[in-house]
C-alpha positions as CSV (number, residue, x, y, z in Angstrom):
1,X,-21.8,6.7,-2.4
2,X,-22.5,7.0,-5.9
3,X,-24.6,4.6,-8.4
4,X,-22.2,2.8,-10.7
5,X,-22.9,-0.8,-12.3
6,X,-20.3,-3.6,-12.7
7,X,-21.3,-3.2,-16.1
8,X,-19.4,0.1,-16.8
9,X,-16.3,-2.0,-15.4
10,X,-16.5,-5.3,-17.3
11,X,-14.7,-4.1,-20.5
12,X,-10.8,-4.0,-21.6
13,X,-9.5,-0.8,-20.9
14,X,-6.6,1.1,-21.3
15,X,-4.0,0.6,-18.3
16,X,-0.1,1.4,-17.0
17,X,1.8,-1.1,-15.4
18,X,3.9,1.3,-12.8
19,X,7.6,-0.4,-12.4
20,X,10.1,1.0,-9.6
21,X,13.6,0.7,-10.2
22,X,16.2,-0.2,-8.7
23,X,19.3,3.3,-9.4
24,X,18.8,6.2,-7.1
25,X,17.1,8.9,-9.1
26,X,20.2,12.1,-9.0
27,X,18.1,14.1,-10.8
28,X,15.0,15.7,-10.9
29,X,11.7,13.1,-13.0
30,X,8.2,13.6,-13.3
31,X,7.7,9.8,-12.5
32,X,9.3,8.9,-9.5
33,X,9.2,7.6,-5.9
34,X,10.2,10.5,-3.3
35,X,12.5,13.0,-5.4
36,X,11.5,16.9,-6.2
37,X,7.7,17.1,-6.4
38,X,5.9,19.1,-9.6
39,X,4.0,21.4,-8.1
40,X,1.6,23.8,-9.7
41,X,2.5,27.7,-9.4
42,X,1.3,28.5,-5.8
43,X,1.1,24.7,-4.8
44,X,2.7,24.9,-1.7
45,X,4.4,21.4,0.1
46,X,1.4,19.9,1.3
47,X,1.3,19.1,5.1
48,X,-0.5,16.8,7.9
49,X,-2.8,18.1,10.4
50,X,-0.1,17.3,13.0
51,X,2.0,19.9,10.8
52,X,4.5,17.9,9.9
53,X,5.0,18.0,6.0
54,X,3.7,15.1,4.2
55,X,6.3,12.8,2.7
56,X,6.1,13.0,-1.2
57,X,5.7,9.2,-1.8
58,X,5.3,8.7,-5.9
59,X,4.4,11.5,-8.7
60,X,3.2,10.8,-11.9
61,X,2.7,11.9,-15.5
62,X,-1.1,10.4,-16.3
63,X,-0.9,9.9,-20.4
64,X,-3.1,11.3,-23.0
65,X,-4.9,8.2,-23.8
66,X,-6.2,7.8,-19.8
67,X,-9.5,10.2,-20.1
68,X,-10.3,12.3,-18.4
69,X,-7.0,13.0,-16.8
70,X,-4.7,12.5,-19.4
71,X,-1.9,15.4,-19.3
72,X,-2.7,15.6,-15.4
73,X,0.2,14.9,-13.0
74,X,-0.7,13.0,-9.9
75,X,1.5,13.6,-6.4
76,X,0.3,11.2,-3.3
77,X,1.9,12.4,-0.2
78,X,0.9,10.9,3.3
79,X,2.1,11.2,6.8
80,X,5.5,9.5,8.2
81,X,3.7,9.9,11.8
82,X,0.3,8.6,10.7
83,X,-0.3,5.3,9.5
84,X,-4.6,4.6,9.4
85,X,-7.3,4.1,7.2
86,X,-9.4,6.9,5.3
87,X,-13.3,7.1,6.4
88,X,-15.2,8.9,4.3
89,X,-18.0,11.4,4.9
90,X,-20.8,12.3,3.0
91,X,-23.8,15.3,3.1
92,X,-27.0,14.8,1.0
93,X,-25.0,11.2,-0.5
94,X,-22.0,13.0,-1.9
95,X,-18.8,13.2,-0.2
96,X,-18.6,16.2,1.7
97,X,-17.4,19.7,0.5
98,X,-13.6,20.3,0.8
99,X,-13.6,16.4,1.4
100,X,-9.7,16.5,0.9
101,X,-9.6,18.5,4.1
102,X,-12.9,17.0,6.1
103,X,-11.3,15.5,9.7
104,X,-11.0,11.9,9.6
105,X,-11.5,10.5,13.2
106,X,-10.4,10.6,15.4
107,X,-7.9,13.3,13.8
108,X,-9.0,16.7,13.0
109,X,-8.2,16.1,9.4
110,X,-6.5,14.1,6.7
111,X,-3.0,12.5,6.9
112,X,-2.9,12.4,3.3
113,X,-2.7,14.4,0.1
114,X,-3.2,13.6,-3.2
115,X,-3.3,16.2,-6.2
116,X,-4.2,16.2,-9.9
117,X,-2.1,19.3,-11.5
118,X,-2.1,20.5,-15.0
119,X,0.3,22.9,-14.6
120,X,3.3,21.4,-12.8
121,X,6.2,22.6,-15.3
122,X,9.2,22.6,-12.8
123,X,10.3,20.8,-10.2
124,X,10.0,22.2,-6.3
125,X,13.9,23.3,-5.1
126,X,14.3,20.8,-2.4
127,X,13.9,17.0,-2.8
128,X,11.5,14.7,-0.7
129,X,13.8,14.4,2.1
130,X,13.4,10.7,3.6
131,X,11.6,8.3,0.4
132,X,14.6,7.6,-1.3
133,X,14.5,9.2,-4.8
134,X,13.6,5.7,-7.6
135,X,11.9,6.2,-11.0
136,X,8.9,4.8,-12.1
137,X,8.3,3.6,-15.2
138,X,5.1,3.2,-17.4
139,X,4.3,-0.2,-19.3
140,X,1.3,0.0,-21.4
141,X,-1.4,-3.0,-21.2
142,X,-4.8,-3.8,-21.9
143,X,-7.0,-4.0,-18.6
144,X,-9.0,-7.6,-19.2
145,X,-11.3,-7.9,-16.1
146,X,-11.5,-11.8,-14.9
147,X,-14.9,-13.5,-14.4
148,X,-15.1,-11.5,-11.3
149,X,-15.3,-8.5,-13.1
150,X,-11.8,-7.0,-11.4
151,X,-8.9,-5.9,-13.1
152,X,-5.2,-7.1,-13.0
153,X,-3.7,-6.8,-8.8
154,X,-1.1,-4.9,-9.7
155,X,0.8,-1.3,-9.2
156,X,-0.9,0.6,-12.1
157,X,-2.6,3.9,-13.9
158,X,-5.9,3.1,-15.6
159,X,-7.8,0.5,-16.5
160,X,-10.0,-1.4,-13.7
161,X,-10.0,-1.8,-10.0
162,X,-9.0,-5.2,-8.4
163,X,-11.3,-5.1,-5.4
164,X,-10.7,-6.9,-2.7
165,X,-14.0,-6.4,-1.3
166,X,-17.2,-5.1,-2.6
167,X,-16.6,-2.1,-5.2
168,X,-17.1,1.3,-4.1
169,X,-18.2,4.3,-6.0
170,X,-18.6,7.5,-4.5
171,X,-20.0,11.2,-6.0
172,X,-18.0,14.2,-5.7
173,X,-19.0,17.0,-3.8
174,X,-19.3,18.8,-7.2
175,X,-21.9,16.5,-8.4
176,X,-19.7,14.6,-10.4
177,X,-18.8,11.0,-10.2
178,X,-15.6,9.9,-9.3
179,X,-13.7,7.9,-11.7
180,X,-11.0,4.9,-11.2
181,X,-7.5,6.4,-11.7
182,X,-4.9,4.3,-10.0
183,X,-4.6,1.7,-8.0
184,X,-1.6,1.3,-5.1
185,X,-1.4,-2.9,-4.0
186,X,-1.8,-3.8,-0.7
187,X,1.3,-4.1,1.7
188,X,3.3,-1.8,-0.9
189,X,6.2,0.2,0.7
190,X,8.7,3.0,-0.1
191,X,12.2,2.8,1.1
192,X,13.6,5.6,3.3
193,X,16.8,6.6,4.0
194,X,18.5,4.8,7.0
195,X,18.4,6.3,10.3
196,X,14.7,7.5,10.3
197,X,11.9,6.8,13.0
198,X,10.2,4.0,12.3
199,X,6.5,4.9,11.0
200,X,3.7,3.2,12.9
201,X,2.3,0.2,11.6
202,X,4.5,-0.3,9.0
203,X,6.6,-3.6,8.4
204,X,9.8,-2.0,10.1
205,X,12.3,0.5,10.0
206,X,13.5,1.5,6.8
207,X,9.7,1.6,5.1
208,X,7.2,4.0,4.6
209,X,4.0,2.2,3.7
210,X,0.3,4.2,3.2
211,X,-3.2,3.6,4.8
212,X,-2.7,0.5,7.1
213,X,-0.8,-0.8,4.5
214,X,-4.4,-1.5,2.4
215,X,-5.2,-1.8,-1.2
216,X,-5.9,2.0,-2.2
217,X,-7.8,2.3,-4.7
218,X,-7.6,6.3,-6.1
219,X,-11.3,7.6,-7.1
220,X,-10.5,11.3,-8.5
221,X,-13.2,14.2,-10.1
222,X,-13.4,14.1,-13.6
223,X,-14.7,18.0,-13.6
224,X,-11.2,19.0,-12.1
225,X,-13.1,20.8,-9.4
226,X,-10.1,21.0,-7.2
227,X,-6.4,19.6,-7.9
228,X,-7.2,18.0,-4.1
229,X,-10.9,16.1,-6.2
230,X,-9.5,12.6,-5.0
231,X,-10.6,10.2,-2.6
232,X,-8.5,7.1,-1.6
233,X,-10.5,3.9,-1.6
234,X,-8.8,1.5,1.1
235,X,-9.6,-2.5,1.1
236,X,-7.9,-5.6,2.0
């Protein structure tokens, strides 16, 4: 785990307020729930260990003024089979190498995947085929941390992590240390289409929720070392 102080977190920073709506997206957006990923040339549809391919759960364009990953577009895509929590693993006090693909016990790897992409210019042919399709919009705010030193508990891109437990900071593989992009509140759920199997530990059918239905806190590479750079913090 990587050395970070509270101080780098205590000032204002720059943040997004993510809003879902409420009309069914019936055409392709770069900031949506479910709907047609952006994925880079080659980028195929990510899939689980199981082999069942992930279900695209939001996408988003990061904006310019978010550095260092301003003008990326983030994709989180997780498993409608598995439901548990990430564990992280580490070699010489660094996360391991190919981290986004280390097994996560007692699976033989992730259940997730998250990608940063710069080059995601058109949407995939085929939609996400059980999130149903919602856009997200971006609200712009200042990031104040309280006398805690956390940021606002909210859906949002940016600004400063509202742990719920003690803060976590971890160091790349690369060598680099992985910075705060977005944060996912705990107990937040996507709705599916009717008539799907229920996912396992989620609040009932009709819900896809993500890691135990934790806070996820999203810790990505700011050297771009690989569009999969991006470890999911999960408290509660």
């Amino acid at each position: 785990m990587g050395e970070q102080g509270a101080g780098e977190q205590s000032a204002a920073a720059p943040a997004y307020a993510i809003e879902v709506g409420a009309d069914v997206l019936d055409r392709p957006a770069r900031d949506s729930v479910g709907g047609r990923p952006f994925l880079d040339d080659g980028q195929e549809w990510p899939v689980c260990f199981c082999r069942e391919r992930l279900a695209l759960l939001f996408q988003l364009d990061v904006p310019e003024d978010l550095v260092p990953f301003g003008g990326d577009h983030l994709l989180v895509f997780h498993c409608r089979a598995h439901n548990d929590a990430s564990e992280p693993e580490f070699a010489g006090g660094r996360l391991v190498p190919g981290y986004w693909d280390a097994p996560q016990p007692p699976y033989p790897g992730p259940f997730w995947r998250i990608l940063l992409q710069r080059q995601a210019a058109l949407p995939a042919a085929e939609a996400e085929p059980d999130v149903c399709a919602l856009p997200l919009t971006l609200r712009p705010f200042l990031d104040a941390p309280g006398s805690r030193g956390i940021g606002a508990q909210t859906f949002k891109l940016g600004g400063t992590p509202s742990w719920a437990q003690e803060p976590e900071y971890y160091t790349c593989a690369c060598g680099a240390d992985l910075r705060f992009l977005c944060q996912v509140p705990e107990g937040m759920e996507f709705a599916v289409r009717p008539g799907l199997p229920e996912q396992p530990y989620s609040v009932g059918a009709g819900m896809y929720g993500m890691f135990l239905g934790n806070e996820v806190y999203l810790m990505a590479c700011p050297a771009h070392c690989d569009p999969a750079a991006v470890w999911p913090v999960n408290q509660n």
